[in-house]
C-alpha positions as CSV (number, residue, x, y, z in Angstrom):
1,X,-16.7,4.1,32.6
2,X,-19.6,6.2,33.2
3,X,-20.7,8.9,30.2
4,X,-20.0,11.9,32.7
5,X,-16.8,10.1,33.6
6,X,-15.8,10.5,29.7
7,X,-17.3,13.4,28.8
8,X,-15.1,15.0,31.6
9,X,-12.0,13.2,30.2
10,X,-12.8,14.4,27.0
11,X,-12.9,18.1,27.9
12,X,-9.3,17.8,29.2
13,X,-8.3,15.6,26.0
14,X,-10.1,18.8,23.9
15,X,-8.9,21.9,26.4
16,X,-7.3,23.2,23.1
17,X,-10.2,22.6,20.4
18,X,-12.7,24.6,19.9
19,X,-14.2,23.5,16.8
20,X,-13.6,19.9,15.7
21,X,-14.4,18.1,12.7
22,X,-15.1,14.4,12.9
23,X,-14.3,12.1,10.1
24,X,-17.8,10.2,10.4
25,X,-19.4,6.9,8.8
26,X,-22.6,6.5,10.9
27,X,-21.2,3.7,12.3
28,X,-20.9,2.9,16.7
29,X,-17.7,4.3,17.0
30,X,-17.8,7.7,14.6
31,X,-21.3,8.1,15.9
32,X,-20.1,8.0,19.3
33,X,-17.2,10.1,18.8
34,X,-19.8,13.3,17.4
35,X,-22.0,12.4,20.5
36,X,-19.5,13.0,23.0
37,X,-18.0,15.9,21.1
38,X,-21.3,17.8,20.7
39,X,-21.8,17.3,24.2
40,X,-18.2,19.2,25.5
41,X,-18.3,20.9,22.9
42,X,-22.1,21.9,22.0
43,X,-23.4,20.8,18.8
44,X,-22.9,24.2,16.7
45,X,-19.2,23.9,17.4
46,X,-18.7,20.1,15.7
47,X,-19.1,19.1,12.2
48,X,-19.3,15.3,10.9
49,X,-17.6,14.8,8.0
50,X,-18.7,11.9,5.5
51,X,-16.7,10.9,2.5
52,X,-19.0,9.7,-0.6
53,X,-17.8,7.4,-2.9
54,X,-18.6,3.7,-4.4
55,X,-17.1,2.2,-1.7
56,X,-19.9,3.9,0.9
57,X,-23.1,1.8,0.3
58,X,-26.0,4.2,0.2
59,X,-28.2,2.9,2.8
60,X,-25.2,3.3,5.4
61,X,-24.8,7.3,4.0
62,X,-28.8,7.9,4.5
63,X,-28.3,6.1,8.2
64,X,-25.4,8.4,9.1
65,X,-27.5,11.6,8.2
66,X,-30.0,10.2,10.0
67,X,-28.1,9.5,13.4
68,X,-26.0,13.1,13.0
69,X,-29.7,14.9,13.1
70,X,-30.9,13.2,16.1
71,X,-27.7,14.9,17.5
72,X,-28.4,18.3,16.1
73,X,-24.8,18.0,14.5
74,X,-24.4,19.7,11.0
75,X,-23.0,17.0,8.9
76,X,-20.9,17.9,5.4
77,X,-20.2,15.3,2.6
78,X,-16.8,15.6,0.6
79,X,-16.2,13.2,-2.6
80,X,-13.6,11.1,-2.4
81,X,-11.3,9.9,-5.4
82,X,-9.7,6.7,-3.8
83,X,-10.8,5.0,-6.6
84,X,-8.6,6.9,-9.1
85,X,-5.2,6.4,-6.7
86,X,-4.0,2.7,-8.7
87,X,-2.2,1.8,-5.0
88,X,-6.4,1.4,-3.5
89,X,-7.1,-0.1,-6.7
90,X,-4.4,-3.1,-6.4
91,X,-6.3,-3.7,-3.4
92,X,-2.9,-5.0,-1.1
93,X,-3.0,-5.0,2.5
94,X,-2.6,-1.6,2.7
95,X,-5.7,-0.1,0.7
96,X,-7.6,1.3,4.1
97,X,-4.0,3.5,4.3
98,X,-4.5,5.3,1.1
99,X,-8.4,5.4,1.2
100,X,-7.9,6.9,4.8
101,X,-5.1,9.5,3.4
102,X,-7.3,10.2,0.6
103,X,-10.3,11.1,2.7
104,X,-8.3,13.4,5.2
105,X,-6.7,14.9,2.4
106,X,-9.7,16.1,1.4
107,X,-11.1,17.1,4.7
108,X,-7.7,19.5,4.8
109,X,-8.7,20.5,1.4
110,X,-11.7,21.2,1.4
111,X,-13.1,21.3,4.8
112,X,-10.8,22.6,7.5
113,X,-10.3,25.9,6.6
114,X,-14.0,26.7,5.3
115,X,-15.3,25.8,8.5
116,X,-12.4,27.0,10.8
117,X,-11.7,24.1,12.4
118,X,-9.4,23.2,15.0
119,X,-8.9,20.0,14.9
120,X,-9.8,16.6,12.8
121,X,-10.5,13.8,14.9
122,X,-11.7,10.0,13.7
123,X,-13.7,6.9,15.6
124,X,-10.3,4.8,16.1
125,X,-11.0,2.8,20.0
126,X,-8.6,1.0,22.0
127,X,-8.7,-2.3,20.7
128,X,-8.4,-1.4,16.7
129,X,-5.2,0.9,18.0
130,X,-4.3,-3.0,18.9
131,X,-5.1,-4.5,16.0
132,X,-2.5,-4.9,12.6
133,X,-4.9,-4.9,10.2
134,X,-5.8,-1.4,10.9
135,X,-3.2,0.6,7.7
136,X,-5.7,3.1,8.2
137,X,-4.7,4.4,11.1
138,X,-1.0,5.4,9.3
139,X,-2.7,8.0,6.8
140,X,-4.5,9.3,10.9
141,X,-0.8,9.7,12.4
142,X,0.6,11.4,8.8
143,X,-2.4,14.0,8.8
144,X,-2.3,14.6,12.5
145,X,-5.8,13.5,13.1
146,X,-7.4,12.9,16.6
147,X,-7.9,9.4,18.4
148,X,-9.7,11.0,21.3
149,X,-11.3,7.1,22.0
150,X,-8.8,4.9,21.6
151,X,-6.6,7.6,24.0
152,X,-9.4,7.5,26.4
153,X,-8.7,3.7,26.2
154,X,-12.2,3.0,25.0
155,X,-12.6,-0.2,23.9
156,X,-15.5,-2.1,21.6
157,X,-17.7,-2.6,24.5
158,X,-17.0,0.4,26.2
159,X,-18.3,2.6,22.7
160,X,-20.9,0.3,22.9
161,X,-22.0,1.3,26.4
162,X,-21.8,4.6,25.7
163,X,-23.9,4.6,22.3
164,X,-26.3,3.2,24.9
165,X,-26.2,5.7,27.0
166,X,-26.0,8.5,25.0
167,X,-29.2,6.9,23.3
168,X,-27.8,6.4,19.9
169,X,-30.5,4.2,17.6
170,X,-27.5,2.5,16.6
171,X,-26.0,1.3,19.3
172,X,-26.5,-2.2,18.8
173,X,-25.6,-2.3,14.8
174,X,-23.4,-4.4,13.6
175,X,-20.0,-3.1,12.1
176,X,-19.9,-2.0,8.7
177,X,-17.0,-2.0,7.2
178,X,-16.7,0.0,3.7
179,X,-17.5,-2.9,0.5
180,X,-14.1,-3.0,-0.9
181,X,-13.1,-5.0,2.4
182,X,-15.2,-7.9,0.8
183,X,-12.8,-8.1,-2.4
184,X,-10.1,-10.4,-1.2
185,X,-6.4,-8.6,-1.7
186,X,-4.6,-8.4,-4.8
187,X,-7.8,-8.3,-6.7
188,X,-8.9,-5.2,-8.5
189,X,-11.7,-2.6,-6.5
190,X,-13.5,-1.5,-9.9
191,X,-17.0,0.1,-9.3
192,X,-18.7,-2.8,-11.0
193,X,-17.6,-5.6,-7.9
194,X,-18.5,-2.6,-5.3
195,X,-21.8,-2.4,-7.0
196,X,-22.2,-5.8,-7.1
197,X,-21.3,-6.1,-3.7
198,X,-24.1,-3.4,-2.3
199,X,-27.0,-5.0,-4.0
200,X,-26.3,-8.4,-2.7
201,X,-26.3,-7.3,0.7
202,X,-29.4,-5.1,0.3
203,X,-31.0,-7.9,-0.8
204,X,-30.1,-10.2,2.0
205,X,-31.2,-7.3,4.4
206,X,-34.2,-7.8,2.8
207,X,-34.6,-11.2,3.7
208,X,-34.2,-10.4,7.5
209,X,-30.0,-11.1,7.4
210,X,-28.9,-8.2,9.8
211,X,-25.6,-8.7,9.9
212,X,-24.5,-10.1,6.3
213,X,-20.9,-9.9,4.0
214,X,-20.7,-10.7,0.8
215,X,-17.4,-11.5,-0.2
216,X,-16.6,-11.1,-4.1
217,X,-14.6,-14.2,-5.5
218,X,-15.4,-13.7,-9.2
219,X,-18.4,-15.6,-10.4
220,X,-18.7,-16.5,-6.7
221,X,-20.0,-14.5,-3.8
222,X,-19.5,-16.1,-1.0
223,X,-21.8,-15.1,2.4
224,X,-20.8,-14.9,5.7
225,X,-23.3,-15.0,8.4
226,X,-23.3,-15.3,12.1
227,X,-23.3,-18.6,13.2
228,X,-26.3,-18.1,14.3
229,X,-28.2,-17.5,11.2
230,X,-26.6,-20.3,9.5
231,X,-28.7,-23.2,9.9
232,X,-31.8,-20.4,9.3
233,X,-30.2,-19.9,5.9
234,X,-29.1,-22.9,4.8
235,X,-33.1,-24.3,5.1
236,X,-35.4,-24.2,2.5
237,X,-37.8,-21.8,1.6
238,X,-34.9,-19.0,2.8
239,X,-31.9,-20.9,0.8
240,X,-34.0,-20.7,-2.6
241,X,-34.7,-17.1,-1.8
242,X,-31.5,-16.1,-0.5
243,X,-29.4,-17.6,-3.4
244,X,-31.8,-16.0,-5.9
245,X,-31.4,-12.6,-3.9
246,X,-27.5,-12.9,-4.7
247,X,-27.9,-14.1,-8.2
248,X,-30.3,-11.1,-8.9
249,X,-27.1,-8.8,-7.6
250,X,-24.6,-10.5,-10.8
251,X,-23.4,-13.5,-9.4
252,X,-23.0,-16.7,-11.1
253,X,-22.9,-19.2,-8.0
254,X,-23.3,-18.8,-4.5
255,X,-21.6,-20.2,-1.3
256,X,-22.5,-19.9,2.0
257,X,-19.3,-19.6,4.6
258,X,-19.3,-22.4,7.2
259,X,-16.7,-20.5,9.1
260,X,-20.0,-17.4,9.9
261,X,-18.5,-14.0,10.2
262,X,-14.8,-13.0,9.9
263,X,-13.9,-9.6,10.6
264,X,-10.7,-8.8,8.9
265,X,-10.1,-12.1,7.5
266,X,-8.3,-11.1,4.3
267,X,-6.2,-8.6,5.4
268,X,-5.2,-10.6,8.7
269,X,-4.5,-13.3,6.1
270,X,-2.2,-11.4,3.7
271,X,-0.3,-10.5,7.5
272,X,-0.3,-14.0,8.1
273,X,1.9,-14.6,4.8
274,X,3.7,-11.2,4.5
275,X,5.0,-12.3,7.6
């Protein structure tokens, strides 16, 4: 689908909306979502709306500002108090639902009425509306919150495309999910892991590791890599430096994941049992 072909389905999904909010992350799909909106709906008229907490690593909060000025879209920041709600805290299959229906809480709080908008709308796309490992989207349908991309039947590579051609400088980054998705279920989300978690990763950035989880087991993080960037990682000087770089973040032993990246994997796995 071409960009003018979605920008004109957009305006008919929108007719109604004149101002809308968009719960943004800075990553493809958010990003996306305030691009096309800013262009139906002209940038004065749409507001990204980030929620700040530990979960939201701080390089990935400086990148969203970054993206939402090359747009000339304001962008607000509301706190978020998931980590005080003991349901996100368990950490069951079902945290993204009650971090998602804290954060559009808050953006009805606090947000909607100040800025007098019409509509909230969120970077869902076709395939995650697929997916089950997606509770997030529950706290969306309770809060009446806008899909526009997955009802445009946008999928991943279609968002893609368009980030491309809307020129987003992020087009091409790899998803980033928030850092409590590396604690495996059932295991406490306390600050200390998340923190944990964020330096670890930052450090393995550092290294040249683009795309990098660290998944918190304990004592243990263990890294998953493309498959790609395995054998790179795995050789010596890089292994010495790249375990050091995850020692340095609080960990006690290191692993690296032969398996490379798994998007989802713990929540798809606590599916697989629960069902």
């Amino acid at each position: 689908m071409t960009l003018d072909e979605t920008l004109a389905r957009l305006a008919t999904l929108l007719a109604e909306v004149d101002r809308l909010g968009v719960a943004y992350s800075g990553g493809v799909d958010s990003s996306v979502l305030l691009g096309l909106a800013t262009r139906v709906l002209g940038p004065a008229n749409v507001v990204g709306v980030i929620g700040v907490s530990a979960s939201l690593a701080g390089a990935e909060r400086e990148a969203a500002h970054d993206v939402a000025a090359g747009l000339g879209v304001r962008v607000v920041e509301v706190a978020t108090y998931e980590g005080d709600v003991p349901a996100y805290r368990a950490n069951g299959p079902d945290r993204c639902f009650h971090c998602k229906d804290e954060l559009f809480s808050r953006i009805s709080d606090e947000v909607v009425d100040r800025l007098r908008l019409d509509a909230v709308a969120y970077g869902e796309n076709a395939d995650d509306a697929l997916r089950p490992d997606r509770p997030g989207s529950r706290a969306a349908t309770a809060h009446a919150v806008l899909r526009p991309l997955a009802d445009l039947g946008l999928t991943k590579s279609d968002v893609r495309d368009l980030a491309r051609q809307l020129g987003l400088p992020n087009a091409d980054k790899p998803a980033a999910p928030c850092l409590a998705s590396r604690i495996p279920h059932h295991q406490e989300v306390v600050p200390m892991k998340l923190s944990q978690i964020e330096r670890a990763e930052a450090a393995l950035r550092e290294l040249g590791f683009a795309d990098v989880r660290v998944r918190h087991h304990g004592d243990v993080a263990r890294i998953e890599l493309p498959l790609a960037d395995l054998e790179r990682a795995a050789a010596p000087p890089l292994r010495d430096q790249l375990r050091q770089a995850v020692l340095s973040a609080g960990f006690s032993f290191v692993a690296l994941d032969l398996a490379g990246m798994q998007s989802g994997a713990f929540t798809m796995a606590a599916i697989g049992r629960d069902g």
